[in-house]
C-alpha positions as CSV (number, residue, x, y, z in Angstrom):
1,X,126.7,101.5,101.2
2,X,123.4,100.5,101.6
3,X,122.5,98.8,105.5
4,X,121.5,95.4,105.9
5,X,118.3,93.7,107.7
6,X,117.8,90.1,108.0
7,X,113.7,89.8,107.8
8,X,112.0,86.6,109.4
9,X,110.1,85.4,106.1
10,X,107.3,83.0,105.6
11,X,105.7,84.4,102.8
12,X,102.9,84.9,104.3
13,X,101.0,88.0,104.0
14,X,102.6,89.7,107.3
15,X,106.3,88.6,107.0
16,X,105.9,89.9,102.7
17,X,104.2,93.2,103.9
18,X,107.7,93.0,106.8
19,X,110.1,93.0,103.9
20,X,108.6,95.4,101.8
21,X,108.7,98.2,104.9
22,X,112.2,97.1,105.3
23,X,113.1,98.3,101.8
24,X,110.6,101.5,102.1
25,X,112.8,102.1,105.2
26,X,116.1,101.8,103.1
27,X,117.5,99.1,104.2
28,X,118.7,96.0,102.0
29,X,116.4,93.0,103.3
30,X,118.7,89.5,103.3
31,X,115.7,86.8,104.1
32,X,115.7,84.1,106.6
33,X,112.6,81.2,106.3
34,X,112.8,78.1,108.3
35,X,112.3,74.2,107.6
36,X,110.9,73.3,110.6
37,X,108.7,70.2,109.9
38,X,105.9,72.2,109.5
39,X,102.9,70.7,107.9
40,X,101.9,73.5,105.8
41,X,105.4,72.9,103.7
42,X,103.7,74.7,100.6
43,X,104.9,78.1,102.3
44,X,108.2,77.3,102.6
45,X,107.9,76.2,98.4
46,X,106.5,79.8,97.8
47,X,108.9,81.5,100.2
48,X,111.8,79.6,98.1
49,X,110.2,81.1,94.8
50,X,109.2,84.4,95.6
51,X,112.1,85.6,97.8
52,X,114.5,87.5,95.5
53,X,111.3,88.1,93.2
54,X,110.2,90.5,95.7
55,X,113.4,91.9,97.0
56,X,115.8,89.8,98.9
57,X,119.0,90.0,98.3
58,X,119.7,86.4,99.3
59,X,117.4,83.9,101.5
60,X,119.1,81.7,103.5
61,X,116.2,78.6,104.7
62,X,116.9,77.3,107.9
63,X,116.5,73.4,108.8
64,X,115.2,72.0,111.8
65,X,112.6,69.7,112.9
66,X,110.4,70.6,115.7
67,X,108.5,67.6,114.8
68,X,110.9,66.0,117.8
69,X,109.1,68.1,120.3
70,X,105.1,68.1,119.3
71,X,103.4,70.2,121.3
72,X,101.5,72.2,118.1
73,X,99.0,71.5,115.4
74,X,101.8,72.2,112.5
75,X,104.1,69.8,114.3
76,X,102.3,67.1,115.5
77,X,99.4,64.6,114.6
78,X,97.1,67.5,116.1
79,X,93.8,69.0,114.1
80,X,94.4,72.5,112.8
81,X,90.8,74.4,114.6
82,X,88.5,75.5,112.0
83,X,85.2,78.1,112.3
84,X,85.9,80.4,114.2
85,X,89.3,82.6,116.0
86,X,90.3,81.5,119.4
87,X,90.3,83.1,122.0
88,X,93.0,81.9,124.2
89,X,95.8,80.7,122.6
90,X,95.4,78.0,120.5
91,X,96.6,74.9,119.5
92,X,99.1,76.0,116.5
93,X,101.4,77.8,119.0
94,X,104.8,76.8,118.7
95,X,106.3,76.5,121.5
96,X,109.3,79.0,121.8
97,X,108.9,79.4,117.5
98,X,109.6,83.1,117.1
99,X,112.6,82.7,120.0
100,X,114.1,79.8,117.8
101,X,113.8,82.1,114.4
102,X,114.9,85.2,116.2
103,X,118.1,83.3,117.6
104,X,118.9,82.2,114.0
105,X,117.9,85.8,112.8
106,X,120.5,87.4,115.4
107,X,123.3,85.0,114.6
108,X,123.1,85.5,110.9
109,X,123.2,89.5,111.0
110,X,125.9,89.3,113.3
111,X,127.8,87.2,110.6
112,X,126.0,90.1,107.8
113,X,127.4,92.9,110.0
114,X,123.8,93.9,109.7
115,X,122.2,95.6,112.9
116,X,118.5,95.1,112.2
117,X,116.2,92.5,112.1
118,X,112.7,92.7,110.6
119,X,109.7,90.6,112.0
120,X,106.4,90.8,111.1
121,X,104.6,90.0,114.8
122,X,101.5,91.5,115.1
123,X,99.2,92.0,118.4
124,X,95.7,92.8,117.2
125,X,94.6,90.9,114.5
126,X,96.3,87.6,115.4
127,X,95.8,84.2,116.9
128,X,96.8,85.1,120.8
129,X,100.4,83.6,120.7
130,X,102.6,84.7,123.2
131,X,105.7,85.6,121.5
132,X,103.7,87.8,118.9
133,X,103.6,90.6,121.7
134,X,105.4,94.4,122.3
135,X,106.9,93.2,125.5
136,X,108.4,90.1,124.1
137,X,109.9,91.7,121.7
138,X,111.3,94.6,123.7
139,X,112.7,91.8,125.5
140,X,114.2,89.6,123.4
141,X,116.1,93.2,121.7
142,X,117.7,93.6,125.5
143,X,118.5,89.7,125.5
144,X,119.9,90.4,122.0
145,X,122.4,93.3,122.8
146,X,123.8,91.5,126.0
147,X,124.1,88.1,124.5
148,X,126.4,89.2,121.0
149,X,130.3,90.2,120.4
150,X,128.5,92.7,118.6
151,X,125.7,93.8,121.3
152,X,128.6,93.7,124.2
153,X,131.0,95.9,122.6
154,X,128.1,98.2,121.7
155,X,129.8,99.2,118.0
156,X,126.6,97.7,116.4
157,X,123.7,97.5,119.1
158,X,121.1,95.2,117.7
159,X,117.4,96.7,117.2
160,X,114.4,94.4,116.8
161,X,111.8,95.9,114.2
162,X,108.6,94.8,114.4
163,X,106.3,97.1,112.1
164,X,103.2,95.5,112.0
165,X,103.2,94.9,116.0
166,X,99.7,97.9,116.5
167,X,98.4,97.3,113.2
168,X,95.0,95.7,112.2
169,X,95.1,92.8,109.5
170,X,93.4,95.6,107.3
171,X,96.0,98.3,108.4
172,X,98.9,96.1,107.0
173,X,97.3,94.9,104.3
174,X,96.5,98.4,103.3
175,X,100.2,99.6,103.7
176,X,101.3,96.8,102.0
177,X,99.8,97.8,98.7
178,X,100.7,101.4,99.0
179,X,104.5,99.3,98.9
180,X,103.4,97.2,96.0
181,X,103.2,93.8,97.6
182,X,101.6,91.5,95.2
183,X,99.7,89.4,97.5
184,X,99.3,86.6,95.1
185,X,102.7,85.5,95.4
186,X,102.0,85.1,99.6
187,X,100.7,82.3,101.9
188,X,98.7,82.3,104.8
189,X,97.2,78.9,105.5
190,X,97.7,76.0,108.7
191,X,95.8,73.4,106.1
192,X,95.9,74.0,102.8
193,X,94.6,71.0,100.4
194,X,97.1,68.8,99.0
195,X,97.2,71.1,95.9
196,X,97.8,74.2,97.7
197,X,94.5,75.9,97.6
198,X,93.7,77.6,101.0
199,X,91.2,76.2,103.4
200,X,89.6,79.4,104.2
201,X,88.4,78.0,107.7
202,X,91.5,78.5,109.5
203,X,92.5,81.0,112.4
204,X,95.0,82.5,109.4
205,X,92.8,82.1,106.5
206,X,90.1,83.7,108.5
207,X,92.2,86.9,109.8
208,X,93.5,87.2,106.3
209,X,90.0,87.0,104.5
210,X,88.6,89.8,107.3
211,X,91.5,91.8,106.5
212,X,90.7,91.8,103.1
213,X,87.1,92.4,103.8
214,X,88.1,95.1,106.1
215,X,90.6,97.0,103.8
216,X,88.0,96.8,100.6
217,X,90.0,95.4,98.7
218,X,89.8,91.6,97.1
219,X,92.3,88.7,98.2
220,X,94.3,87.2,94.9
221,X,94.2,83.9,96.1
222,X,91.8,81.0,95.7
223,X,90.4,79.0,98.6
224,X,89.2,75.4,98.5
């Protein structure tokens, strides 16, 4: 029988390129995306579309609504930065995001009987958040094992995979299309207009479009 991994998707470019190294890797990716009042809501749309399409073999969506809290541009009456990449960590962090999705992540392939988790962090070509780094990660893997039925009776110990953590936006992009990603059916950006087109001006539409650059290949989608 084929093993299980719940993957953290967005459908953005890194958590697509995630899923597709979970299936080169042999495992049978189950999808988790989250509803979390985020103001770029089209990703959640394409993540809804596109999951099985490329793979899943169910997407469960998560709802939530950090909106309560603030704290982040994609939460909260905030401007999303545009021209240029910060560099300290900007205002779309979300506080504790990845250690919300990772909790639901851990609770649902406990429930799968699955033992791996996919999520597509990444700690070169990114915007500086905190929870998007190797020690975090390690981490939260440790907190995972001693915090689950599973974990504790060590007959399924819980490993955190996080593929993309040393590669450049180019490396993964790169990778991804050896895989066959079709990067058309992905999403990368904080404030897209109200038609979906891609601002091109944001931290992620800027990473994404120098990845693109850098690989030498051409991004699919259209920017405003």
């Amino acid at each position: 029988m084929q093993k299980k991994a719940v993957v953290l998707y967005s459908s953005g470019l890194d958590s697509t390129t995630c899923m597709a190294i979970a299936k080169a890797d042999g495992f049978l990716p189950y999808a988790i995306s989250f509803s979390y009042g985020q103001r770029h809501s089209i990703e959640l749309s394409i993540a809804r579309q596109n999951a099985k399409r490329i793979g899943a073999a169910e997407h469960l969506v998560v709802e939530f609504d950090l909106r309560l809290m603030g704290g982040s541009a994609l939460t909260a009456d905030i401007d999303v930065p545009k021209g240029g990449v910060a560099n300290e960590i900007p205002v779309t962090y979300v506080p504790a995001r990845n250690t919300i999705f990772l909790s639901f992540a851990l609770g649902w392939a406990e429930v799968l009987g699955a033992s791996d988790i996919y999520i597509g962090v990444n700690a070169l070509d990114y915007s500086g958040y905190p929870d998007c780094r190797p020690e975090y990660i390690n981490a939260y893997e440790k907190m995972a094992n001693l915090a689950t039925k599973a974990g504790v009776e060590g007959i399924s110990p819980f490993k955190i995979h996080a593929p993309l953590l040393d590669m450049t936006k180019a490396d993964i992009i790169r990778r991804g299309t050896e895989l066959g990603v079709d990067y058309s059916l992905t999403h990368s950006c904080y404030d897209p207009t109200e038609d979906g087109l891609s601002c091109g001006e944001c931290d992620s539409c800027r990473l994404r479009l120098k990845g693109f650059e850098e690989s030498g290949l051409i991004d699919p989608l259209k920017y405003a």
